[in-house]
N, C-alpha and C positions, 0 to 999 in steps of 0.2 A: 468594487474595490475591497480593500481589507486593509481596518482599521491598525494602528502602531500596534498595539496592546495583542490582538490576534497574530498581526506579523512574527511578535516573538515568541509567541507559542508554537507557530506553525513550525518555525525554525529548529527550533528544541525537538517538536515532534517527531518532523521528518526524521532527525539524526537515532533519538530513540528506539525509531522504528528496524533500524539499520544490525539494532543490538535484538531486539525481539527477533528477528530472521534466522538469526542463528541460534536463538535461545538463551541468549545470556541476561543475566542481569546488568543494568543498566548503573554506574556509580558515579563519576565525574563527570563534567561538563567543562570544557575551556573557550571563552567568547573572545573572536577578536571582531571589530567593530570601525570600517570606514566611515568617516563621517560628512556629509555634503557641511558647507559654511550655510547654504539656505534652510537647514535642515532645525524646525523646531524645537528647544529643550524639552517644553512638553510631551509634544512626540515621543524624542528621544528617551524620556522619563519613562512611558507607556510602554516602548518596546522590552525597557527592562523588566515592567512590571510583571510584561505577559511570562517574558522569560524566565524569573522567579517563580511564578506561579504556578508554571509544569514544573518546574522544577520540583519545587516543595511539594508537588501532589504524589511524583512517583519517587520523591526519596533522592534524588540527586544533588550529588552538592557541586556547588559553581566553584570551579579553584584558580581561575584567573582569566590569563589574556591578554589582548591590546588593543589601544582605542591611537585610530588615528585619522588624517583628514584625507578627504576624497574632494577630488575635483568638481564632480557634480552629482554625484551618486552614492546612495546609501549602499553599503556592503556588509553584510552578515555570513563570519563564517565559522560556527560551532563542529569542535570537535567531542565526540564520547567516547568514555573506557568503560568499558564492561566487564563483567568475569564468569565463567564457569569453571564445569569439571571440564576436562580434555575430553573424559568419556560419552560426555552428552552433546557437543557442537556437533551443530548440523553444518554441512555444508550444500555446495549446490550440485556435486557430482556424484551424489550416491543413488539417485533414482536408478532402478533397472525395469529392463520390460515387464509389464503384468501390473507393473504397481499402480494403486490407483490416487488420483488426481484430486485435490480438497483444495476450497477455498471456504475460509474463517469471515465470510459475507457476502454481501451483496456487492455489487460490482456497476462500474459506469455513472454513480454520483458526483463522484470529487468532480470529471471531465464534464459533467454536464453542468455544475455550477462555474465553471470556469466559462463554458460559453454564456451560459447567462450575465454573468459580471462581464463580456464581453460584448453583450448585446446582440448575440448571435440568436438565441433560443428569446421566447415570451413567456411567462407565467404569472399567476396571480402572487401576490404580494406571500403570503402564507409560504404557496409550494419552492419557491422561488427562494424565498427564505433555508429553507429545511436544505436545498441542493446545494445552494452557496455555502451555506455552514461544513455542507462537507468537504468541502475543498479547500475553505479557510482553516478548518479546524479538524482536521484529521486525527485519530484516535492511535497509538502506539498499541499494536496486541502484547504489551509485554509479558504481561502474567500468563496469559494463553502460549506464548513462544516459551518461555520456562516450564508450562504442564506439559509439552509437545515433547522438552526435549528431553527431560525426567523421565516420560511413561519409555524411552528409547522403541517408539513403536514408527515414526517414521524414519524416512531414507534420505530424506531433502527437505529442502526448506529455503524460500525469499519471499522479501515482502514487495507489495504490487506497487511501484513505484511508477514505471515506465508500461503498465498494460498488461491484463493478461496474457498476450498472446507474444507479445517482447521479453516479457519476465519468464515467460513460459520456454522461450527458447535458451534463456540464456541456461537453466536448469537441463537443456536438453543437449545442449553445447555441451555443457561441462563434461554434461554424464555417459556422453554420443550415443542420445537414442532419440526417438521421436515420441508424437504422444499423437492420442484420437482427444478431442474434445466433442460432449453432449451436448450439442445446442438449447434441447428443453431442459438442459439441468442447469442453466445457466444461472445465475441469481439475481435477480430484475428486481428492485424497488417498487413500491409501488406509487413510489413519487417520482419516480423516473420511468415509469409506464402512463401514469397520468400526461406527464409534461409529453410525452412521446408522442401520445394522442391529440393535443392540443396544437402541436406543432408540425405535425404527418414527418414521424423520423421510425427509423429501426431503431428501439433503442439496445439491439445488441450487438450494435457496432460499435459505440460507446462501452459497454460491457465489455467488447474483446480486446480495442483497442486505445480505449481513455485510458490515462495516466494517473498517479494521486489517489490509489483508492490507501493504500495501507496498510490493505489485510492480507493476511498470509497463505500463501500458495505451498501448499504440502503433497509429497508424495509418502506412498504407504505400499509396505510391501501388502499381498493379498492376503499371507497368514497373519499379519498383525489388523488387518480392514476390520473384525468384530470388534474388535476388545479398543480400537482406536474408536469409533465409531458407537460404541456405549459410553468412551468416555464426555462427549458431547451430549448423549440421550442422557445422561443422568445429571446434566447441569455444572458437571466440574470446567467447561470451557466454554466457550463463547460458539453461536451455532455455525453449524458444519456445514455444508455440502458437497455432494463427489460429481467431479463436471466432468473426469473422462478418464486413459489410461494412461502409461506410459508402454511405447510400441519399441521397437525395433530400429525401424526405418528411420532415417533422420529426416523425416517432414514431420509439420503440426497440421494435424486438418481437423476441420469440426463437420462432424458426422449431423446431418438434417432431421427432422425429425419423419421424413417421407423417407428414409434412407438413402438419400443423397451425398456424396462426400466430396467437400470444398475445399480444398488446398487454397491457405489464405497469407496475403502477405502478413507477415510475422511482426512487421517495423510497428513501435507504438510511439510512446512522447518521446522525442528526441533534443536532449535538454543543452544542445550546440546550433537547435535553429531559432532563431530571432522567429518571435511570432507576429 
C-alpha cells in the first residue's frame, strides 16, 4: 500500500513529469480534492503534507482549486502550468528514421513494486522495500527534460508512463515510423534482476511493458548522437542509455541478442482497466 503522505507526492509527481516530457519548466499547481465522509482528517492532513513537499522542493507554487465530497472515494485531480521558449518544446512527432533511441534509466521497477504491494512477486524485506519505493515515489526528470530541450539536440521526447513499448509507439504514431529495440541494452536494475531470480521471471517483460517508471524516452537525430551522449558522459544529466533506432516501417520489434527479431505486442498499462 502507500501511505497518505506519499500519495500526495505521487500525485504532484506524476503530473510534473508530464511538464519534464516536453522540457518545460514546471510553475503552478491547481488541486481539486473529492473527499469520502470515512475518510480521516489526519490522512487528509498528510496527503497535503506530501503535496507541499514536492511542491516546495521543485519550486512550485500551489494557487488553488476545490475541495468537495465523494460518495465513497477519495479523488485527486492536480492540474500543472509550465513554461518554455516555443523554440525548445519537444514534441512526440519529430522522431525520423536513423535516430537513435535513449532512455534517462533503468526501466521495469515502478511495475514491479506494484506487484509486490500486490502480493504477486516475494522479496526480502530490504529489496522489496527499494522496488515499492519506486513505484510510490517516482522521481520527475525535470532538470534533465530542460538540459534535453536547451542543448536542441533531440527530435522527440515522452515520459514512460504507460511502458516502454506503449510509450514507444505512441512517439512512433505521431511521427509514422517504427523503431528496432536492443534487448541487451535494455536497462535492468539490479534489484530487479535480483527479485527476478528469486521468483523465475523475465525481468524484461516488465522492462518493456511495466508502467510508472518516469524516465524519459528520447530520440536523437545520428549527427547530434556525440555531442548528446557526452552531454551524460561529463555528468551535466542524469545517466543515458541508447536501446535501439527509429526505423522506417511502422512496427516496434526488439532485436535478440542471437539476432532474432520479435515483433511484440506494443499494449503496456492501460489506465481505463480495473485491476
Amino acid at each position: 500500500m502507500i501511505s497518505p503522505e506519499h500519495l500526495g507526492q505521487k500525485a504532484v509527481a506524476v503530473n510534473l513529469s508530464d511538464i519534464a516530457a516536453m522540457g518545460g519548466k514546471a510553475l503552478h499547481l491547481f488541486l481539486s480534492l473529492a473527499i469520502p465522509k470515512s475518510m480521516l482528517v489526519k490522512d487528509l492532513h498528510s496527503i497535503y503534507r506530501g503535496i507541499k513537499t514536492l511542491c516546495e522542493h521543485y519550486g512550485v507554487n500551489i494557487l488553488g482549486g476545490d475541495t468537495s465530497a465523494s460518495p465513497d472515494r477519495l479523488m485527486i485531480n492536480v492540474g500543472v502550468i509550465g513554461e518554455m521558449s516555443e523554440k525548445e518544446v519537444l514534441y512526440r512527432d519529430g522522431a525520423r528514421p536513423g535516430d537513435g533511441i535513449y532512455v534517462t534509466g533503468t526501466l521495469g521497477d515502478a511495475a514491479t513494486g506494484l506487484k509486490l504491494i500486490k502480493r504477486e512477486l516475494s522479496a526480502p524485506n530490504a529489496l522489496a522495500s527499494t522496488l515499492i519505493k519506486a513505484h510510490n515515489l517516482p522521481v520527475p526528470c525535470l532538470e534533465t527534460g530542460r538540459m534535453i530541450a536547451r542543448s536542441h539536440l533531440a527530435s522527440a521526447m515522452i515520459d514512460l508512463s504507460d511502458g516502454l513499448l506503449a510509450d514507444l509507439r505512441h512517439i512512433c504514431e505521431a511521427s509514422d515510423t517504427g523503431a528496432n529495440l536492443y534487448h541487451a541494452a535494455l536497462p535492468i536494475s539490479p534489484e530487479l534482476e535480483t527479485l527476478a531470480e528469486i521468483n523465475h521471471f523475465d525481468p524484461y517483460d516488465l522492462a518493456l511493458s511495466g508502467g510508472e517508471d518516469y524516465k524519459l524516452l528520447i530520440t536523437v537525430p545520428v549527427k547530434h548522437a556525440a555531442s548528446f551522449q557526452k552531454k551524460f558522459a561529463t555528468g551535466e544529466l542524469s545517466h543515458i542509455y541508447h536501446i535501439g533506432k527509429i526505423t522506417k516501417k511502422s512496427r516496434i520489434k526488439v532485436l535478440m541478442p542471437d539476432g532474432v527479431e520479435k515483433q511484440l505486442d506494443t499494449k503496456g498499462f492501460d489506465h481505463f482497466i480495473r485491476p
